[in-house]
Every structure is written in C-alpha cells, then in structure tokens.
C-alpha positions in Angstrom: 26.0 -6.0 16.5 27.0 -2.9 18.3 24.2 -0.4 19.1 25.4 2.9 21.2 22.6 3.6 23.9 21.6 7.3 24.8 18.5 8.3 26.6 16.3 9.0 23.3 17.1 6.5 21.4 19.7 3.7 20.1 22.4 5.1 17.8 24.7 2.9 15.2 28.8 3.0 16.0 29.2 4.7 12.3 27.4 7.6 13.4 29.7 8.2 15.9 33.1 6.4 16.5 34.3 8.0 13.2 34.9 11.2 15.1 36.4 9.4 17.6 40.8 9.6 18.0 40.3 5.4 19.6 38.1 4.5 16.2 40.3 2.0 14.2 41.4 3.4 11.1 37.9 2.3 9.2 36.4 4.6 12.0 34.5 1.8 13.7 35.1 1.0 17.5 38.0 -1.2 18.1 35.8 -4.6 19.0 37.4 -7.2 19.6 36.9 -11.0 20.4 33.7 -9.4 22.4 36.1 -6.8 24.2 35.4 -3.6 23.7 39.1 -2.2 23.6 38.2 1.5 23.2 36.5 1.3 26.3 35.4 -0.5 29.4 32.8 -3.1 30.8 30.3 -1.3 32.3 29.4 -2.6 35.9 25.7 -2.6 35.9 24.1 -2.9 39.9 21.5 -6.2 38.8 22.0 -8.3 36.6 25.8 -7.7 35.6 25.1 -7.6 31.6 28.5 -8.6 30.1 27.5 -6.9 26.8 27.6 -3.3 28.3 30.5 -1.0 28.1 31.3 2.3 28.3 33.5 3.9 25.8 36.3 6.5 26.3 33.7 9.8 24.7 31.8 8.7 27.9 28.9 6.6 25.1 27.2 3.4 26.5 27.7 0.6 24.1 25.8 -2.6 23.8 26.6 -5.9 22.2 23.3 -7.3 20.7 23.4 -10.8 19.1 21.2 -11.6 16.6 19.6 -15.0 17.2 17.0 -16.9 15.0 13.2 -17.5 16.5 12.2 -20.8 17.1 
C-alpha cells in the first residue's frame, strides 16, 4: 500500500495523485512492479529504505506491506 508522508500526518495517493499531470489515467500514481515510475527512490543517509520515493510534485511516498502477525 502506498501512503504519501508529510510532516503532520500520512496522506492516501487518491487524495492527491489525481491532481497530478504523471497520475495514470484512474488518477493513482503510476506504481509499478514496486517502482515508482512517477517519481524517484529516495536516498535515505541510514538505513537505505528501498520503499521511499519521492514523487515528481516533490511528495514523499512510502511502500508499506501488509504482513500478518504471528
């Protein structure tokens, strides 16, 4: 799941990327195969997080799986 990160709070991609001229045409960010190809990977200074990006409107964009507890 895609979550856009700002400094208040998390936001989801439909409240924003539909605004957006790089939205696909269902207004979502174009994600694919875990690339974000609106955008770029963001280089974080420790640990490098490989779900990070940084979109093209200048939005921080995180890739958060949803895993079951054990």
């Amino acid at each position: 799941m895609l979550v856009i990160l700002t400094r208040n709070q998390l936001l989801t991609p439909q409240a924003v990327c539909p605004s957006c001229l790089l939205s696909n045409q269902q207004g979502e960010p174009r994600w694919q195969q875990g690339q974000l190809s609106c955008g770029q990977r963001e280089r974080e200074q420790c640990p490098p997080h490989p779900s990070h990006f940084r979109c093209t409107m200048g939005f921080r964009l995180m890739n958060i799986e949803e895993s079951a507890s054990s």
